[in-house]
Gaussian input, Z-matrix of N, CA and C with variables (Angstrom, degrees):
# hf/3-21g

backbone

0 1
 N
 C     1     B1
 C     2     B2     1     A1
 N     3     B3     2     A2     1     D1
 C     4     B4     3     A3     2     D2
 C     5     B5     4     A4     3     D3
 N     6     B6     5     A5     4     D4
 C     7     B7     6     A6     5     D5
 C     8     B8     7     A7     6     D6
 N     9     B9     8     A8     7     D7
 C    10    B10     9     A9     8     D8
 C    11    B11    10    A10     9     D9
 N    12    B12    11    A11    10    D10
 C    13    B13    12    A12    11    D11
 C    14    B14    13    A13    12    D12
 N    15    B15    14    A14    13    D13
 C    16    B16    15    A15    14    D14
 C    17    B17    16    A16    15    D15
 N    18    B18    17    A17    16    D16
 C    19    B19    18    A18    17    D17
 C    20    B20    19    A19    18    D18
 N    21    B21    20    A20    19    D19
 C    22    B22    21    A21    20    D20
 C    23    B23    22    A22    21    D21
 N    24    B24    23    A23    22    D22
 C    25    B25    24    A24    23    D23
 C    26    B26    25    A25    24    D24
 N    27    B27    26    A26    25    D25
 C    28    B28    27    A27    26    D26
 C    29    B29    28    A28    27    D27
 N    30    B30    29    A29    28    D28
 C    31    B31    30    A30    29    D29
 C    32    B32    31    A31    30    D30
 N    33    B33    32    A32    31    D31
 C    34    B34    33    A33    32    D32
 C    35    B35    34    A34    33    D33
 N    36    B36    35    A35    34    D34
 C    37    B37    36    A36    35    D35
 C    38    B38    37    A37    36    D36
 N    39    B39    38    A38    37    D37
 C    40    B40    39    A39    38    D38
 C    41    B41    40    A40    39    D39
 N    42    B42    41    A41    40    D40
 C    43    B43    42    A42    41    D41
 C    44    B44    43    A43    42    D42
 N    45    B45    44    A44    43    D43
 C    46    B46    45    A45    44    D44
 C    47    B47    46    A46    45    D45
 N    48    B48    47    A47    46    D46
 C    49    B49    48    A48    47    D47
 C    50    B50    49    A49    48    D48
 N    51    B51    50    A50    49    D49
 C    52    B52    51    A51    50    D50
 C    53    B53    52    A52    51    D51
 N    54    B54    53    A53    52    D52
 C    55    B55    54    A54    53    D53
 C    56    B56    55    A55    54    D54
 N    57    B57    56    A56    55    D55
 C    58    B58    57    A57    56    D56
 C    59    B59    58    A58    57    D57
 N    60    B60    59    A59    58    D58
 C    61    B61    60    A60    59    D59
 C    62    B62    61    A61    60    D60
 N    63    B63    62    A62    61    D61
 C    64    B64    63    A63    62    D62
 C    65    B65    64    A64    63    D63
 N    66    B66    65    A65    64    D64
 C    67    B67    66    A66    65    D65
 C    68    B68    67    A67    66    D66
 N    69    B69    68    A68    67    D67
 C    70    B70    69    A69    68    D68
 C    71    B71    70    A70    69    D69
 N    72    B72    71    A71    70    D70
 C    73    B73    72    A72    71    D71
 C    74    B74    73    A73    72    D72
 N    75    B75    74    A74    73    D73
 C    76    B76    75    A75    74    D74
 C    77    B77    76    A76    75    D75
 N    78    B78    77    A77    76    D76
 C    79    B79    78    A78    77    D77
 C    80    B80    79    A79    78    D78
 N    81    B81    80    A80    79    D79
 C    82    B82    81    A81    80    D80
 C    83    B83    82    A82    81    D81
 N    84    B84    83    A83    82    D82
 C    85    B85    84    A84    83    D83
 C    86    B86    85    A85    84    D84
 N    87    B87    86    A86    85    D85
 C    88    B88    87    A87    86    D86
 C    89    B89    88    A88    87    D87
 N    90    B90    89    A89    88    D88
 C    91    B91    90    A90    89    D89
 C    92    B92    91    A91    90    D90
 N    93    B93    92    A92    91    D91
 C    94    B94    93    A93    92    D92
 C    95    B95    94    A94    93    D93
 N    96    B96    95    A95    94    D94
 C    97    B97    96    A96    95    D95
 C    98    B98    97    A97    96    D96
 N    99    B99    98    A98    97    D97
 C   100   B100    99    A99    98    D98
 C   101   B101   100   A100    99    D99
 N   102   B102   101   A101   100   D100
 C   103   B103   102   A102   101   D101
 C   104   B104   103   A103   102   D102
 N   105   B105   104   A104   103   D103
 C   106   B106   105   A105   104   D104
 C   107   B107   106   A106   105   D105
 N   108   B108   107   A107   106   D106
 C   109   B109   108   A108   107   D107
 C   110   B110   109   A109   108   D108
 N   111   B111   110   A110   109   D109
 C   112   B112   111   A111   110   D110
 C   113   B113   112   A112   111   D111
 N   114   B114   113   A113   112   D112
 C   115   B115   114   A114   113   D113
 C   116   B116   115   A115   114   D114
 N   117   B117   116   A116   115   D115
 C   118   B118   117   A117   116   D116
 C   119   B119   118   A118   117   D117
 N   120   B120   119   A119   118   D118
 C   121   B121   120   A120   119   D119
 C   122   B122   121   A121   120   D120
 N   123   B123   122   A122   121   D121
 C   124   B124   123   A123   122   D122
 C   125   B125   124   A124   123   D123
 N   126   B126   125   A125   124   D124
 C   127   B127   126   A126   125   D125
 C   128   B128   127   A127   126   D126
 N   129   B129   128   A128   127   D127
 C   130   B130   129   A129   128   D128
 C   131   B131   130   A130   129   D129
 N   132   B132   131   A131   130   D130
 C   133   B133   132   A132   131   D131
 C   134   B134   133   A133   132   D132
 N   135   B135   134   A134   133   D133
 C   136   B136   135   A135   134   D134
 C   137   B137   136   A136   135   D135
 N   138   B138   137   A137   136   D136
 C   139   B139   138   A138   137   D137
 C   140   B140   139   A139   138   D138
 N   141   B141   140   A140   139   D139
 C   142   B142   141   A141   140   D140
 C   143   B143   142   A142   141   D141
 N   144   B144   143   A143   142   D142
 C   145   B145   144   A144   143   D143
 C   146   B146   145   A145   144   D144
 N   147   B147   146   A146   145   D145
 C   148   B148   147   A147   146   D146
 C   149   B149   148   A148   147   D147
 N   150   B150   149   A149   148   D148
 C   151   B151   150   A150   149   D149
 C   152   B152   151   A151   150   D150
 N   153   B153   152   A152   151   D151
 C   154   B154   153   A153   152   D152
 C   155   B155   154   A154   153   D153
 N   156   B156   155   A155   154   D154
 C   157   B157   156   A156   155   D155
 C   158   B158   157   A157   156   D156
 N   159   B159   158   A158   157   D157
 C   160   B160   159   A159   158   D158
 C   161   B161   160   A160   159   D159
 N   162   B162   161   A161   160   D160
 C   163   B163   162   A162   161   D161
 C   164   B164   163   A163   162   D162
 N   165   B165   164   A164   163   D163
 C   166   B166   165   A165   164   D164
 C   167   B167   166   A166   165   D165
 N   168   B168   167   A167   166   D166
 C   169   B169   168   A168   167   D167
 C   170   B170   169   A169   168   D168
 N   171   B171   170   A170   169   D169
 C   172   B172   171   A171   170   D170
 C   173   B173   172   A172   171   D171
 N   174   B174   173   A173   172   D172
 C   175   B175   174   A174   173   D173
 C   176   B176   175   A175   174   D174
 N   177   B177   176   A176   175   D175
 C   178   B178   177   A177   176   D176
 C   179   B179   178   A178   177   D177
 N   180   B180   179   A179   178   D178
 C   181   B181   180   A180   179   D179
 C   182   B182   181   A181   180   D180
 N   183   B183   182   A182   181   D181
 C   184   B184   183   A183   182   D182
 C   185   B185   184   A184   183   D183
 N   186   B186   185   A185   184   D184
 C   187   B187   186   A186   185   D185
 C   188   B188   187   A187   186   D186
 N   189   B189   188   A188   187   D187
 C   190   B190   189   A189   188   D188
 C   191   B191   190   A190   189   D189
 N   192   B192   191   A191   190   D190
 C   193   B193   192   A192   191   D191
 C   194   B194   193   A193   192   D192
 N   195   B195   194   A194   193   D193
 C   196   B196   195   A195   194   D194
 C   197   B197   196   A196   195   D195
 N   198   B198   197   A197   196   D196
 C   199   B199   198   A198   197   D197
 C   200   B200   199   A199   198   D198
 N   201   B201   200   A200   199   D199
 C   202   B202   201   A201   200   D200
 C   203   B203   202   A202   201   D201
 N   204   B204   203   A203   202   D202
 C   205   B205   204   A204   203   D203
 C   206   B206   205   A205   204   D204
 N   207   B207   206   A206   205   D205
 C   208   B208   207   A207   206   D206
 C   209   B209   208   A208   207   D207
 N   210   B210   209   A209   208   D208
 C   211   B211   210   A210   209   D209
 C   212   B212   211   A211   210   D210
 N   213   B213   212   A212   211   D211
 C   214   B214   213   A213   212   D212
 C   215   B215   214   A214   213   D213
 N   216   B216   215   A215   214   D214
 C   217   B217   216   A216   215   D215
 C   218   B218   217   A217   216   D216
 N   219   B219   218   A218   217   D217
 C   220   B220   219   A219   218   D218
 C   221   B221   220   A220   219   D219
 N   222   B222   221   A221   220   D220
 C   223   B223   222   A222   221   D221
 C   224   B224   223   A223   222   D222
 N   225   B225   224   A224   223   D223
 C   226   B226   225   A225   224   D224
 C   227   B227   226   A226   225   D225
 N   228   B228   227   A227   226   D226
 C   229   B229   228   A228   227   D227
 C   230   B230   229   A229   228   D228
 N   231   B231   230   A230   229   D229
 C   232   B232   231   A231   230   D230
 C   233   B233   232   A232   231   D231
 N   234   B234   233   A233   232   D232
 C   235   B235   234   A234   233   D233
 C   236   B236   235   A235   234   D234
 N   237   B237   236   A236   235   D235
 C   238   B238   237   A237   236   D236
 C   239   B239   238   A238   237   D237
 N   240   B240   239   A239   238   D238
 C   241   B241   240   A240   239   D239
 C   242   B242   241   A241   240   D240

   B1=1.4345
   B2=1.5318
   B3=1.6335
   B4=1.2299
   B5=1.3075
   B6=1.0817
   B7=1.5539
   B8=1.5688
   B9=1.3841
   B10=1.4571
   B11=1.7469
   B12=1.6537
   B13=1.6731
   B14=1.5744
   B15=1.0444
   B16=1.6110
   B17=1.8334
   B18=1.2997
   B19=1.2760
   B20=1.8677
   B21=1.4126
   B22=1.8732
   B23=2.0148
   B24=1.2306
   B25=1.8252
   B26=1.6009
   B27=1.0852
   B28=1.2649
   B29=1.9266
   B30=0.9631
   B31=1.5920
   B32=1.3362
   B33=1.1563
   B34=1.5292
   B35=1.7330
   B36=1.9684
   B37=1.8721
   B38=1.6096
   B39=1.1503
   B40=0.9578
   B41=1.3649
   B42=1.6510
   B43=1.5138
   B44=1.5279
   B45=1.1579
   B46=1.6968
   B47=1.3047
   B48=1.1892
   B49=1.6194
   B50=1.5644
   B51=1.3317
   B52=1.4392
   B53=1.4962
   B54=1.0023
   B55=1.6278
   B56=1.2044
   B57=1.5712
   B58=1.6501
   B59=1.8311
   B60=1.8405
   B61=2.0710
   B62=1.1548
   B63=1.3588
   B64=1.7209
   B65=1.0330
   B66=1.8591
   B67=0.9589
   B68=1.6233
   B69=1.2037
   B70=1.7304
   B71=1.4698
   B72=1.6138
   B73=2.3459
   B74=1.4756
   B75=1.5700
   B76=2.0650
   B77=1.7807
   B78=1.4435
   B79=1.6163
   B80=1.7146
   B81=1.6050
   B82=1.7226
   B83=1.3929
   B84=1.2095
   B85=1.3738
   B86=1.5589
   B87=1.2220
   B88=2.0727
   B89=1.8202
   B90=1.4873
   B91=1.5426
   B92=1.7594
   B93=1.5698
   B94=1.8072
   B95=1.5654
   B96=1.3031
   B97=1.5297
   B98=1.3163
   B99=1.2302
   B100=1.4526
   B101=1.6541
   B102=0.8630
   B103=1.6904
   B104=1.6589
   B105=1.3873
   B106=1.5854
   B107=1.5888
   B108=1.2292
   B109=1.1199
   B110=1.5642
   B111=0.9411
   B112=1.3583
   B113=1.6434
   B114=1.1802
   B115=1.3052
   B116=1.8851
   B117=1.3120
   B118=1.5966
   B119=1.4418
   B120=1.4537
   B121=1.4562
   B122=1.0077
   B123=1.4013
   B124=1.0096
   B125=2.0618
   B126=1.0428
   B127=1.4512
   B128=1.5389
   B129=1.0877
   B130=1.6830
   B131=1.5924
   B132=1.9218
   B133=1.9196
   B134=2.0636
   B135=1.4258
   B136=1.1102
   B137=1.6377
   B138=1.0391
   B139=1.5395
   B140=1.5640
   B141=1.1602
   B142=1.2831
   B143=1.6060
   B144=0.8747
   B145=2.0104
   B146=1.6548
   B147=1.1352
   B148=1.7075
   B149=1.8496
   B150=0.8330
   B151=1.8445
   B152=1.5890
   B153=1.5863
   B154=1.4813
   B155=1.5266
   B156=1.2815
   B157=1.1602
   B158=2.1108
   B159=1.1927
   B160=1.4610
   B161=1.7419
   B162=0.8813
   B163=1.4347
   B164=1.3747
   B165=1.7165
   B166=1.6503
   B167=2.2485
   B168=1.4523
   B169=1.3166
   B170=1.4935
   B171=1.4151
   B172=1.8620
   B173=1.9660
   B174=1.4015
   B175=1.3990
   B176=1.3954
   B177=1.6908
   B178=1.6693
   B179=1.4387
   B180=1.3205
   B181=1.8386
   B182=1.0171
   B183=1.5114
   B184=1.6449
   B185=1.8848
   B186=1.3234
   B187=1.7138
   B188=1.9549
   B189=1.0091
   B190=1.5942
   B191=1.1271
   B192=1.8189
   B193=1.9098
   B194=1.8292
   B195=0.9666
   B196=1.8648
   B197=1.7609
   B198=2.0318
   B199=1.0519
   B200=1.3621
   B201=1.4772
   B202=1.5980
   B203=1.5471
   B204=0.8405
   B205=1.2795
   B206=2.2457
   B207=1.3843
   B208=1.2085
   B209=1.4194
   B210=1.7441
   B211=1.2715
   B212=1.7457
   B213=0.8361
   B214=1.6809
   B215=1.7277
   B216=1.3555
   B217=1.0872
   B218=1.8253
   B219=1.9605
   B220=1.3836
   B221=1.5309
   B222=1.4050
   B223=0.9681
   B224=1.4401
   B225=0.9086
   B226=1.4910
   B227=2.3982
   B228=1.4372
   B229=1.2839
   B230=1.8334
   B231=1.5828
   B232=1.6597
   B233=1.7944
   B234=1.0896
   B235=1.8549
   B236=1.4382
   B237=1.0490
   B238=1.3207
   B239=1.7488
   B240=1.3075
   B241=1.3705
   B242=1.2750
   A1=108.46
   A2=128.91
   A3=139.67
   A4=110.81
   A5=143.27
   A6=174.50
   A7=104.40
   A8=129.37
   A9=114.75
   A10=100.42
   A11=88.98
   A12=88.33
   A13=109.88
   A14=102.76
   A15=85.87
   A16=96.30
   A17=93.16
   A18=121.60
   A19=94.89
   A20=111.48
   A21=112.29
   A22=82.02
   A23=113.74
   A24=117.73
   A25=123.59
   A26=102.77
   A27=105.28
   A28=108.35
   A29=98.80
   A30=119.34
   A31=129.41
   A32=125.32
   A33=130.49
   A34=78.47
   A35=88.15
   A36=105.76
   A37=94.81
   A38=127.80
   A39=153.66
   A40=131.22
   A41=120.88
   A42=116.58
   A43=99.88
   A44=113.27
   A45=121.96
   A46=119.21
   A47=114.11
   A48=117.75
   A49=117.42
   A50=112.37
   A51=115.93
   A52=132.93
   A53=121.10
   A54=104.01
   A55=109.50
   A56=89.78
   A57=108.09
   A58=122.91
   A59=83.95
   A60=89.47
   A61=79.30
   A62=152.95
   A63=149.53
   A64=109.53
   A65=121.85
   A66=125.31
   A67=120.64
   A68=124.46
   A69=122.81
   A70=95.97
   A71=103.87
   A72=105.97
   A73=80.26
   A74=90.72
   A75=108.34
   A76=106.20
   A77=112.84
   A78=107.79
   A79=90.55
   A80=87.44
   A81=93.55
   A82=74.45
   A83=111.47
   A84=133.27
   A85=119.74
   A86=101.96
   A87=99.55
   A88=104.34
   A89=90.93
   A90=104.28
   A91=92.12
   A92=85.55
   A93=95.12
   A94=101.25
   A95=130.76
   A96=113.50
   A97=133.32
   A98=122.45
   A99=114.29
   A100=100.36
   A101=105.21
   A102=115.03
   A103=134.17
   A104=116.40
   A105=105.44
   A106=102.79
   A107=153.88
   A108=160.89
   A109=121.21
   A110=141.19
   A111=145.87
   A112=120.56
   A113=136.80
   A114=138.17
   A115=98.02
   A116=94.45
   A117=98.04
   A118=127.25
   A119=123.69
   A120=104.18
   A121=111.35
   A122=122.17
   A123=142.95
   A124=127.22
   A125=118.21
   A126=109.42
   A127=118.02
   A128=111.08
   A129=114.34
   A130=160.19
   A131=67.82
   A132=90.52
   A133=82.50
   A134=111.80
   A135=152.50
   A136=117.85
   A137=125.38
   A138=118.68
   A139=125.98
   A140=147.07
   A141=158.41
   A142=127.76
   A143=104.42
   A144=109.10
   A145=114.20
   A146=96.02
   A147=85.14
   A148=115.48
   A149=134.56
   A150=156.76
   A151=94.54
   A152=102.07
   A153=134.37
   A154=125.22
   A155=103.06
   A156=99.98
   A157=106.50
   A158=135.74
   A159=147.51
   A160=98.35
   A161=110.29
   A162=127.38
   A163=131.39
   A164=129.89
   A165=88.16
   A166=79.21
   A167=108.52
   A168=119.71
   A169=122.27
   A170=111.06
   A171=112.17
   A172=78.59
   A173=138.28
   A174=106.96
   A175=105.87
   A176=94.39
   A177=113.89
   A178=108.33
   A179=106.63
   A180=108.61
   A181=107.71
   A182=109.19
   A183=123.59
   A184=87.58
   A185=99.72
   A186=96.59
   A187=93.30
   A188=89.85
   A189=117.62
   A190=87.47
   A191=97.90
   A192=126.79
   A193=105.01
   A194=88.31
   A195=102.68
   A196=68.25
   A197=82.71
   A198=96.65
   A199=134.84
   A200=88.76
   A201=97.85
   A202=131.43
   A203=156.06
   A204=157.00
   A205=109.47
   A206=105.39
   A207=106.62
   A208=102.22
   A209=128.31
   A210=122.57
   A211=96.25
   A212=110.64
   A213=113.75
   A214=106.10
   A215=127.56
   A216=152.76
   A217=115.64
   A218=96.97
   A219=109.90
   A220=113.52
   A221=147.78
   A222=122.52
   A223=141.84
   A224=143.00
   A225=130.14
   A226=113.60
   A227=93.31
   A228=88.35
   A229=102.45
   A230=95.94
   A231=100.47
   A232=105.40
   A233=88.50
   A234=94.34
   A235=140.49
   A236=142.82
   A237=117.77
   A238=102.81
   A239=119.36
   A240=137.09
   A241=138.50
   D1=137.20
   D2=-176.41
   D3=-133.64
   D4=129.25
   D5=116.01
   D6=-14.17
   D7=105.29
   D8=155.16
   D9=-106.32
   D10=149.47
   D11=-179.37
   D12=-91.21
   D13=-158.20
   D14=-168.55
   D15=-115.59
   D16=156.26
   D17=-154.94
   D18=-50.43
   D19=139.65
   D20=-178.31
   D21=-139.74
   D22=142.99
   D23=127.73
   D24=-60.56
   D25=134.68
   D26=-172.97
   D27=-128.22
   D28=-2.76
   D29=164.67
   D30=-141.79
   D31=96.88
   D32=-139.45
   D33=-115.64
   D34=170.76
   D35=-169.56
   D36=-81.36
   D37=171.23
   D38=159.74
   D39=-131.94
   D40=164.12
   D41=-161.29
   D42=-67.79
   D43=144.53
   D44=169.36
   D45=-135.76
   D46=153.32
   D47=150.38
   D48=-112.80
   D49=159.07
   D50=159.71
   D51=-141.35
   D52=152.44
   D53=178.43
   D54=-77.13
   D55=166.10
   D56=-177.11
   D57=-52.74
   D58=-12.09
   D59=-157.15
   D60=-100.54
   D61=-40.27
   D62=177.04
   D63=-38.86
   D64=147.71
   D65=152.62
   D66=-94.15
   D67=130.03
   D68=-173.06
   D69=-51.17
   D70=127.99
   D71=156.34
   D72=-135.62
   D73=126.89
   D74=163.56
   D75=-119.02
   D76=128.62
   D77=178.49
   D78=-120.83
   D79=156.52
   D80=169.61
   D81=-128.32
   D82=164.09
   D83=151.46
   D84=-114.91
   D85=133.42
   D86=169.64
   D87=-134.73
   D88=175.99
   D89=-177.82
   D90=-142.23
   D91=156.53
   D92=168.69
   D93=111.74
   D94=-29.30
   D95=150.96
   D96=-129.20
   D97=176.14
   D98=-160.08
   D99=-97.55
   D100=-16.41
   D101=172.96
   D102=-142.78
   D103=87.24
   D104=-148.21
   D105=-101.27
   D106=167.91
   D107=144.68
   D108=-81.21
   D109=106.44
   D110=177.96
   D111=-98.62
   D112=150.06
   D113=175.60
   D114=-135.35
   D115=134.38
   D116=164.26
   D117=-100.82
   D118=151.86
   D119=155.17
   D120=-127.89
   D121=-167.57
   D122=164.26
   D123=-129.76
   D124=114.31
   D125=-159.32
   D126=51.18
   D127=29.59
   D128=-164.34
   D129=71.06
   D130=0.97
   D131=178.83
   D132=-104.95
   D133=145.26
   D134=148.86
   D135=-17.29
   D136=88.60
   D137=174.02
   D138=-76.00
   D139=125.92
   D140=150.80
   D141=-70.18
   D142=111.72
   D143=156.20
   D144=-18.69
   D145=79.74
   D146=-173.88
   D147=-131.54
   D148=-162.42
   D149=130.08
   D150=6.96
   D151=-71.00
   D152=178.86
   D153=-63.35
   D154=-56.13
   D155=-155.70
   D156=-118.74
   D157=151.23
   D158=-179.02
   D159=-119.26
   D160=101.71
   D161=155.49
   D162=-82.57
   D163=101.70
   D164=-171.64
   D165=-153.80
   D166=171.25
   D167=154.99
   D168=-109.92
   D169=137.37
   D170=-153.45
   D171=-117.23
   D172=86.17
   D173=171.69
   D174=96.42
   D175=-133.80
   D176=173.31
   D177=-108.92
   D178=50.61
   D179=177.75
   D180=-174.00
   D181=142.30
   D182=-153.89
   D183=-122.39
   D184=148.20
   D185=-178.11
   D186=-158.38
   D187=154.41
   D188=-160.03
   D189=-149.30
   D190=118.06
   D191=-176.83
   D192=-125.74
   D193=148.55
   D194=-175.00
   D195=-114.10
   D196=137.26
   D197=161.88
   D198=-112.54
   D199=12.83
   D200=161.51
   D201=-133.06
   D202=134.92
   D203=135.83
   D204=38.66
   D205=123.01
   D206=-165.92
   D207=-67.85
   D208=149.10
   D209=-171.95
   D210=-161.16
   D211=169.67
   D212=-156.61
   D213=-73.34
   D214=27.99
   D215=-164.42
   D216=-120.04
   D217=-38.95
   D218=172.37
   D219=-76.42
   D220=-43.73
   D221=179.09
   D222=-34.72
   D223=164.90
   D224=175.97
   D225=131.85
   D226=159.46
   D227=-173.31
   D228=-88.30
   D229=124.57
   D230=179.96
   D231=-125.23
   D232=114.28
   D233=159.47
   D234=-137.88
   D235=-153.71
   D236=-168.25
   D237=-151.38
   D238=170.95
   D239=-169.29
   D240=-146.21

């Protein structure tokens, strides 16, 4: 018999900058389940898999990719859940 604890981040985002020619990659990492679901935002509205945006889990880390080039549109507070 095994115990999983319940799911924590254990590497959270931090403040960044990037240049204009970069494309934004943000990872959190967590531990505690074997399969977690994550949602991102951005300023607090909800991000989607889109045009824009790469959503995916690598392991024990969830990462959210702009798929394009940073532009005065990327700033903003983004975190995840």
């Amino acid at each position: 018999m095994f115990f999983l604890e319940p799911a924590r981040f254990v590497k959270m985002l931090t403040d960044m900058a990037i240049p204009l020619s970069k494309k934004l990659r943000l990872e959190c990492t967590f531990t505690g389940a074997p399969k977690m679901f994550v949602t991102w935002y951005k300023d607090g509205k909800q991000l989607y898999a889109s045009y824009r945006y790469n959503t995916r889990i690598i392991e024990n880390t969830c990462v959210l990719e702009c798929l394009h080039e940073c532009n005065n549109e990327t700033p903003g507070k983004y975190s995840c859940e």
